[in-house]
C-alpha positions in Angstrom: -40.7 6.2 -48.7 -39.9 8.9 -51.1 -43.2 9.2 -52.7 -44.2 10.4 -48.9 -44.6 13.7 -47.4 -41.5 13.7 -45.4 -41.1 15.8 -41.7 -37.5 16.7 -41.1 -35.8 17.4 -37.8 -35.8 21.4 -37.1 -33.0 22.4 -35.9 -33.3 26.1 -34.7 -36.1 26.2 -37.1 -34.1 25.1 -39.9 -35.0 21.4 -42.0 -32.5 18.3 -41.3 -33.6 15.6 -43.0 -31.8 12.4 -41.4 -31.1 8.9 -43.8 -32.7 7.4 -40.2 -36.2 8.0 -41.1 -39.5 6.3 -39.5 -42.6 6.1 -40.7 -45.8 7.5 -39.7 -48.5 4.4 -39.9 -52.3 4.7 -40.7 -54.2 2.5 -37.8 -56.2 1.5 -40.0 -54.9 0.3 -43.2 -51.3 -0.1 -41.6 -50.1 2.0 -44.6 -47.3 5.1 -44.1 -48.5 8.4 -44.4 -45.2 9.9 -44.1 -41.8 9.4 -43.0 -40.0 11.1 -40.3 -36.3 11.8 -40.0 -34.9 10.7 -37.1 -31.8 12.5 -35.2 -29.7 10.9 -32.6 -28.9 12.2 -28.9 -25.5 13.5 -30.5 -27.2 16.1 -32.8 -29.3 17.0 -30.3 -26.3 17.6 -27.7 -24.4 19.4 -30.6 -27.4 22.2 -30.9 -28.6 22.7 -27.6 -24.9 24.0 -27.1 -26.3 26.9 -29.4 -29.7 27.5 -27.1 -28.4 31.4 -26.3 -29.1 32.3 -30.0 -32.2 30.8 -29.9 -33.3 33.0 -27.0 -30.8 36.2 -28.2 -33.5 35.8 -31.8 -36.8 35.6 -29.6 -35.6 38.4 -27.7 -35.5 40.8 -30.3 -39.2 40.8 -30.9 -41.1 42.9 -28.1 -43.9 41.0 -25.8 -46.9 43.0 -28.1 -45.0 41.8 -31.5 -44.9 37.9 -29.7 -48.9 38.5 -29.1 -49.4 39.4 -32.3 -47.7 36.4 -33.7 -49.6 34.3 -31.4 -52.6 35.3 -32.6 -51.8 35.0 -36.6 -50.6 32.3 -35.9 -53.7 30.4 -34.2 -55.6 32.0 -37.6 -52.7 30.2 -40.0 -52.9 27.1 -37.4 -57.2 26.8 -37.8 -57.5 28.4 -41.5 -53.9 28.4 -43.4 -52.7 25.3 -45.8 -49.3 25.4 -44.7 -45.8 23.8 -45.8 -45.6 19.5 -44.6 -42.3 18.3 -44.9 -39.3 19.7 -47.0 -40.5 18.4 -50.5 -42.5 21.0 -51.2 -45.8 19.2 -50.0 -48.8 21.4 -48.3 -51.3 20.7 -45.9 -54.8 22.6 -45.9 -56.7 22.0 -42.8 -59.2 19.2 -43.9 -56.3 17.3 -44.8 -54.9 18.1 -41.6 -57.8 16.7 -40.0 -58.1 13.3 -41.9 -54.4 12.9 -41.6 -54.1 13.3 -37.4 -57.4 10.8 -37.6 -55.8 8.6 -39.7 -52.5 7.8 -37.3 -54.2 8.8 -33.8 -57.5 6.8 -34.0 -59.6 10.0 -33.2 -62.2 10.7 -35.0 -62.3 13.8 -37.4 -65.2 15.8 -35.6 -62.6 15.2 -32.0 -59.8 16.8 -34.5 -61.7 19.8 -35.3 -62.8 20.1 -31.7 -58.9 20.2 -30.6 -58.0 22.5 -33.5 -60.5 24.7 -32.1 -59.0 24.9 -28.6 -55.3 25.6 -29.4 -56.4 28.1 -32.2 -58.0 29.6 -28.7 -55.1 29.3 -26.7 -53.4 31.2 -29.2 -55.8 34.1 -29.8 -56.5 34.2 -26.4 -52.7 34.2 -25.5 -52.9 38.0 -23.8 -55.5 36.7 -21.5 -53.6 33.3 -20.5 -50.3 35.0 -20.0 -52.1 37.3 -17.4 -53.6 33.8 -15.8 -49.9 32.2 -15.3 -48.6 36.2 -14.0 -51.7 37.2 -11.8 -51.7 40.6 -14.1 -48.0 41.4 -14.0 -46.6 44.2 -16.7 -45.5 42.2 -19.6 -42.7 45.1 -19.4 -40.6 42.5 -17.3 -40.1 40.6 -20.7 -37.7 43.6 -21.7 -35.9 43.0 -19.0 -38.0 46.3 -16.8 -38.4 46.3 -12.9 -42.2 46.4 -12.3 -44.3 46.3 -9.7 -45.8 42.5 -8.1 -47.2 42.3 -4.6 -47.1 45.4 -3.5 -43.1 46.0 -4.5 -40.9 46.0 -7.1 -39.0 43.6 -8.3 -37.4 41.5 -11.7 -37.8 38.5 -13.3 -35.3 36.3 -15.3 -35.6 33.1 -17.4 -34.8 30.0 -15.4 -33.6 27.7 -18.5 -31.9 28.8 -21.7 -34.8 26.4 -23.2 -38.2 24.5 -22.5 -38.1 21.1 -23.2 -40.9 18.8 -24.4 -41.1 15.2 -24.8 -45.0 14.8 -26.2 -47.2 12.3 -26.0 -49.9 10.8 -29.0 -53.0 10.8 -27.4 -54.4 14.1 -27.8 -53.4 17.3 -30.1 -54.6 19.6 -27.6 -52.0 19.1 -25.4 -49.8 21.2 -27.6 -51.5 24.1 -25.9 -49.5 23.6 -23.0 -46.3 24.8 -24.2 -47.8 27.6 -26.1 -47.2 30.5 -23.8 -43.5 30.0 -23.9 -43.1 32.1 -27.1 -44.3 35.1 -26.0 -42.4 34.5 -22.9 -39.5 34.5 -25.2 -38.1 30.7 -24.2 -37.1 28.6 -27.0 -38.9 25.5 -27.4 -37.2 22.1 -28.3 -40.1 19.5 -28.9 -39.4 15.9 -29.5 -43.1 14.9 -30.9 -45.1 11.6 -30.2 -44.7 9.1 -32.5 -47.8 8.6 -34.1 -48.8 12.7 -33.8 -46.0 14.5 -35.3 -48.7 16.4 -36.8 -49.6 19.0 -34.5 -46.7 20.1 -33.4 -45.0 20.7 -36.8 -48.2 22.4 -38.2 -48.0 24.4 -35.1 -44.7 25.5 -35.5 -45.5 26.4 -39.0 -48.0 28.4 -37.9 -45.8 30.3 -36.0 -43.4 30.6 -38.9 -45.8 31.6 -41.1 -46.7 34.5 -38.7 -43.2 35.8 -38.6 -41.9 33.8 -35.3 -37.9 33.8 -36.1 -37.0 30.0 -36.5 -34.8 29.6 -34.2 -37.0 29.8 -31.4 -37.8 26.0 -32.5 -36.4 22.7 -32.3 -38.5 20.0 -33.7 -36.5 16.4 -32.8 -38.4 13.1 -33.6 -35.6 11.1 -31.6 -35.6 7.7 -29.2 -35.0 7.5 -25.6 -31.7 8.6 -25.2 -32.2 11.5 -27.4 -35.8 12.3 -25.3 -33.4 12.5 -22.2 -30.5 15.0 -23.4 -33.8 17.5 -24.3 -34.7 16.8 -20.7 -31.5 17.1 -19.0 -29.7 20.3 -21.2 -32.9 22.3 -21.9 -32.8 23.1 -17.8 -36.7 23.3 -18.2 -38.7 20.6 -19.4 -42.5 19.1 -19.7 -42.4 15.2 -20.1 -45.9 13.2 -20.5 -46.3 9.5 -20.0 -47.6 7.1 -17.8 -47.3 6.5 -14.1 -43.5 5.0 -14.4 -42.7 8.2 -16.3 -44.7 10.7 -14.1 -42.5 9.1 -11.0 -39.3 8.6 -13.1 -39.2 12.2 -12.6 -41.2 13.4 -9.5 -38.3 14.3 -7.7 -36.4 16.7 -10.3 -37.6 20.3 -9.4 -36.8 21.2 -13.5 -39.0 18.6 -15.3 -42.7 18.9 -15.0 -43.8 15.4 -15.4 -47.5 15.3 -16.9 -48.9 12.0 -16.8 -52.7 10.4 -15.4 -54.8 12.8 -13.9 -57.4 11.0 -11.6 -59.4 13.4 -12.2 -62.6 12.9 -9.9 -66.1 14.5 -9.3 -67.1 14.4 -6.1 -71.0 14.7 -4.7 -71.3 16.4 -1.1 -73.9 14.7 1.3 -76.1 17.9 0.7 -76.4 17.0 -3.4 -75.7 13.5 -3.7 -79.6 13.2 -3.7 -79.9 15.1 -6.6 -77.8 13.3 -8.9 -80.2 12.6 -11.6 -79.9 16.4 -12.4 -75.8 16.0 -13.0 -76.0 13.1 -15.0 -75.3 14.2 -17.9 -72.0 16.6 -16.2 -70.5 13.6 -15.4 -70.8 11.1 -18.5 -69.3 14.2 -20.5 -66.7 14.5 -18.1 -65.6 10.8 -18.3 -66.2 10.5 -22.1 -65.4 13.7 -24.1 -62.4 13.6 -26.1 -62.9 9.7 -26.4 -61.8 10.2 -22.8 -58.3 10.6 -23.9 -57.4 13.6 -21.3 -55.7 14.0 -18.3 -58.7 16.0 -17.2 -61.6 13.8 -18.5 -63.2 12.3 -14.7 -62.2 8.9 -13.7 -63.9 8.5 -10.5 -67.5 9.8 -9.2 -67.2 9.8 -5.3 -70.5 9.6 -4.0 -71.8 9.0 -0.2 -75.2 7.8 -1.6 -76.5 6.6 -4.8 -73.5 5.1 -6.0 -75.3 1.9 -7.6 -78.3 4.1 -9.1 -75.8 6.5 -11.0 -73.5 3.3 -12.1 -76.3 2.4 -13.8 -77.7 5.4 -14.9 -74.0 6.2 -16.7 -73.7 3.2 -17.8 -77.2 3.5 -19.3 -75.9 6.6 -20.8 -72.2 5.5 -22.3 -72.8 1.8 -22.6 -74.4 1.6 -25.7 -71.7 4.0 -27.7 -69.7 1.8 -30.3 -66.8 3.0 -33.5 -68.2 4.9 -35.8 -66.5 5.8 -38.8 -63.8 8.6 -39.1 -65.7 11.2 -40.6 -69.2 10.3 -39.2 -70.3 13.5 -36.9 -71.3 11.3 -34.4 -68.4 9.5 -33.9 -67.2 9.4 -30.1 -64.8 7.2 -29.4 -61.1 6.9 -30.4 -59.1 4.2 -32.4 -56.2 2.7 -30.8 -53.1 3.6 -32.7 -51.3 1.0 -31.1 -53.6 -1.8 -30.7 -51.4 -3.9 -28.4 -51.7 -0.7 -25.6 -56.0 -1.4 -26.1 -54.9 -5.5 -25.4 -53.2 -4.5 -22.1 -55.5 -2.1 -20.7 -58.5 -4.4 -21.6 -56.5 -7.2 -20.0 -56.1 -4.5 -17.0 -60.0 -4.2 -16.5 -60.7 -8.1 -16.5 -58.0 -9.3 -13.6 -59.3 -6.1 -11.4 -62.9 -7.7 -12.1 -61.6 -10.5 -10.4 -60.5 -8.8 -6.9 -63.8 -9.0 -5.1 -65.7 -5.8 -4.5 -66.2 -4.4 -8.0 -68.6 -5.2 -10.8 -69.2 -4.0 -14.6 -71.9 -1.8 -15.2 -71.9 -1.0 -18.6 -71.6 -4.9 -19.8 -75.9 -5.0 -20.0 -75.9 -2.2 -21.6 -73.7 -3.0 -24.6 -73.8 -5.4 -27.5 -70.4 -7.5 -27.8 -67.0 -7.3 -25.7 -65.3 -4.3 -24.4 -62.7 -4.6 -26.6 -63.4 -4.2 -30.5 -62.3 -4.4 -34.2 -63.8 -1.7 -36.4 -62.7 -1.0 -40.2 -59.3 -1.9 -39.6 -58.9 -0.3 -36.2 -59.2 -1.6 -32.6 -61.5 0.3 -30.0 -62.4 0.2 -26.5 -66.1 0.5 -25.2 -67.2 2.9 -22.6 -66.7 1.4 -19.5 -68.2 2.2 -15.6 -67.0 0.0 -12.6 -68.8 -0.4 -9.1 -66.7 -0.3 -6.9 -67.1 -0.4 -2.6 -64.0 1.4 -2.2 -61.5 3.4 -3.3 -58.5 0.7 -2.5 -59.7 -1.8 -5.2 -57.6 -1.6 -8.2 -59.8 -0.5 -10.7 -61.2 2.4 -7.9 -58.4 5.1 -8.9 -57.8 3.8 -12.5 -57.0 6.0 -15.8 -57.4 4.8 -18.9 -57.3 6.4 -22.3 -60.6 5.8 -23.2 -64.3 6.5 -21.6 -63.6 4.3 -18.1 -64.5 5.7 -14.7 -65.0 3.9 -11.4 -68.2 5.0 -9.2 -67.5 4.8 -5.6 -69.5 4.7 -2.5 -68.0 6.7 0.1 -68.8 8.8 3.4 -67.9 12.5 2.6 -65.7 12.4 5.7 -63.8 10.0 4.2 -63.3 11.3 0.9 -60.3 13.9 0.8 -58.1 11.2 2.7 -59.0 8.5 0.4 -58.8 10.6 -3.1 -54.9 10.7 -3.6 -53.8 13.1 -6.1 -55.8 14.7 -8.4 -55.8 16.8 -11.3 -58.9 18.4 -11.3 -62.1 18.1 -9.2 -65.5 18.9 -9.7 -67.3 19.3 -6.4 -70.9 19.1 -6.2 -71.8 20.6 -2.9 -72.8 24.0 -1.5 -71.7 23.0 2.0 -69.2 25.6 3.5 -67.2 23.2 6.0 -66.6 20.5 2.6 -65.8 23.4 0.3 -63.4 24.9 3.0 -62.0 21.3 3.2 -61.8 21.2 -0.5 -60.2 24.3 -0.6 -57.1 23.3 1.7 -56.4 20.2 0.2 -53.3 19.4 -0.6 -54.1 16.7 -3.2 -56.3 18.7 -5.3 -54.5 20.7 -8.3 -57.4 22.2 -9.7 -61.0 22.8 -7.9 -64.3 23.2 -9.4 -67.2 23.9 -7.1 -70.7 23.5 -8.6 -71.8 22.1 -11.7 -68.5 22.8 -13.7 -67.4 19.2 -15.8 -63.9 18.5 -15.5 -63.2 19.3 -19.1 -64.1 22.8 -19.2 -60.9 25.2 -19.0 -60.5 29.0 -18.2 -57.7 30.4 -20.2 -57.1 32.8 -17.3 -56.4 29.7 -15.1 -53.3 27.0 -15.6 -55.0 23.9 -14.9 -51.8 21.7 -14.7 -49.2 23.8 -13.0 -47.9 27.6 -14.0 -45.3 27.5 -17.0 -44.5 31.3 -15.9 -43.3 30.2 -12.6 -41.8 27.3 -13.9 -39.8 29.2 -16.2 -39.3 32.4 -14.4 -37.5 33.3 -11.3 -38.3 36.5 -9.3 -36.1 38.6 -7.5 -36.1 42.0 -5.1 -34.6 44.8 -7.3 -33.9 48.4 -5.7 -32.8 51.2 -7.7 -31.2 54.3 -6.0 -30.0 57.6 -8.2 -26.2 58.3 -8.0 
């Protein structure tokens, strides 16, 4: 593979290239676009022993310096051609874009739409960090007493590190972790397998913008490696499926990210009036090639649930691969076509429990599942289903799927189960104050909001502040 770009580990920011090294496929010609050194759980062990001078070199910089580098660097992240790899390869980004489309099966104009969104998260950082801190003085980064509800008190770093095991399905994700810098915790990121991409050209972003390097681990690893970032970094973020979201449910320092169920729900007084939301909810359930933990997988309805099956299905049914580069593109390649075999597989044997049926398959020409210039694709897909126990009723899939359920609003907030986001169509007070105190429900949207949209003043998917930071009283008396 030397005739490859080659990624090296980072270790505090520094290149390890590793004689284990993996390549990076193409999903649609099956042909390496680089190779990736690989480091076992022993190297990673060896320098997380060394975490305090990662944090002792991100301390140095003041919190306005850290916002500055944010924002230079989401310019060098959108704009900059930046180093790939350790042999003297660069990456401008167009070929940024083709490259993440080539191993990741989106299509470029998705790409650019991701680029977009962390290059805001990072310009945008001064606004998000007072989000996660409701306002505090960023003074408490220097280690300053300041005032928070009405007292004053100090805050210190929970973990020496945040951890971060990454997934493949969508670049934007990064974003997540972003606000760590400029809270001035290291960041040790084991990357997805087919999307190293982001996350290195992130980091050299950051680089390039004068972050010191050792606030940066970059470890492609396996499983055992994965698990020594989890367990020694004392923080972590880990994204996977269901097994891996309740692999770790019960460990108070790893914030397990995994499906969403993310729902839109239609009060009694609005569900009549669904013709004029139509178009909320199919972009809700298919942007991003309805890769994201916050793209809608359910629409809860106490009326109308056949007539707006149909209408989305109306709507999504007819979408099919386009190529790469084609503007219009929508939907996603499987990088891993195996994964689009299962979850295809999935849909059919939950067609076969009674009390569901297939919208979209009128409104499309050929199966569900797909071969398209060398890559496999999944059709959009809307089930009918009578109630929100079948198995395909509260069912996420990485690609445009949602169930449409008919159920009696009184009914809905027990039936739900966890959600990620909601979108609540309904002005009625008693629903919304039901809404507001459930427990199920991370994020709430009232009115015509789609599930997709974010506010980078508002964490949708936990507070990395408070997951990082602990507060404490603090008195001070002269002597």
């Amino acid at each position: 593979m030397s005739h490859l770009p080659h990624l090296p580990a980072l270790r505090r920011g520094r290149p390890y290239a590793s004689l284990d090294q993996n390549p990076v496929n193409d999903c649609r010609t099956g042909l390496p676009r680089a190779a990736v050194s690989m480091v076992n759980a022993g190297i990673i062990r060896k320098d997380l022993a060394r975490l305090a001078e990662s944090r002792a070199a991100l301390r140095q910089a003041t919190a306005e310096q850290l916002l500055e580098i944010c924002r230079r660097a989401g310019e060098e992240f959108l704009h900059g051609t930046l180093p790939l790899g350790d042999r003297g390869d660069t990456q401008s980004p167009e070929q940024f874009v083709e490259t993440l489309s080539a191993t990741s099966g989106l299509p470029w104009r998705l790409v650019r739409r991701n680029m977009d969104r962390i290059h805001q998260a990072l310009v945008n950082m001064r606004a998000i960090l007072g989000g996660l801190t409701r306002g505090l003085d960023l003074a408490f980064l220097e280690g300053k007493p300041v005032a928070a509800g009405g007292s004053v008190c100090s805050f210190y770093p929970a973990a020496p590190a945040l951890g971060l095991v990454m997934p493949s399905n969508s670049p934007a994700v990064n974003s997540l972790w972003l606000p760590a810098i400029p809270l001035k915790i290291p960041v040790i990121l084991k990357p997805g397998r087919e999307e190293p991409w982001t996350p290195w050209r992130l980091i050299q972003a950051f680089l390039a913008a004068g972050c010191p390097p050792e606030a940066f681990g970059f470890y492609p690893t396996d499983h055992e490696g994965a698990g020594e970032i989890l367990r020694l970094c004392g923080r972590a973020l880990v994204f996977g499926d269901r097994q891996t979201t309740e692999a770790h449910a019960n460990n108070p320092a790893i914030q397990a990210h995994g499906p969403g169920h993310s729902k839109i729900l239609l009060g009694e007084d609005q569900a009549a009036r669904w013709p004029e939301f139509l178009d909320l909810m199919a972009a809700s359930i298919s942007e991003n090639g309805g890769r994201s933990c916050i793209n809608a997988s359910a629409v809860v309805t106490p009326a109308h649930a056949a007539e707006i099956a149909e209408a989305l299905a109306q709507k999504l049914g007819s979408l099919a691969p386009l190529p790469a580069a084609d503007e219009g593109a929508a939907l996603s390649a499987f990088a891993n076509p195996k994964m689009a075999e299962a979850i295809d597989a999935a849909i059919e044997s939950g067609l076969q429990t009674p009390g569901a049926i297939e919208v979209t398959v009128h409104h499309r020409q050929g199966p569900r599942l797909v071969r398209f210039e060398g890559a496999t694709y999944l059709r959009p897909t809307i089930v009918l289903c009578d109630s929100l126990a079948h198995p395909l009723a509260n069912r996420e899939f990485l690609f445009p799927y949602a169930s449409v359920v008919q159920t009696p609003q009184r009914e809905m907030l027990r039936q739900i189960g966890p959600s990620l986001v909601v979108t609540a169509l309904t002005k009625d007070p008693e629903f919304i104050r039901a809404l507001t105190e459930c427990p199920l429900i991370e994020r709430l949207n009232v009115g015509p909001i789609p599930t997709i949209k974010i506010s980078w003043d508002q964490p949708h998917e936990g507070n990395l502040f408070e997951f990082l930071y602990k507060r404490r009283a603090y008195e001070e008396r002269a002597f």
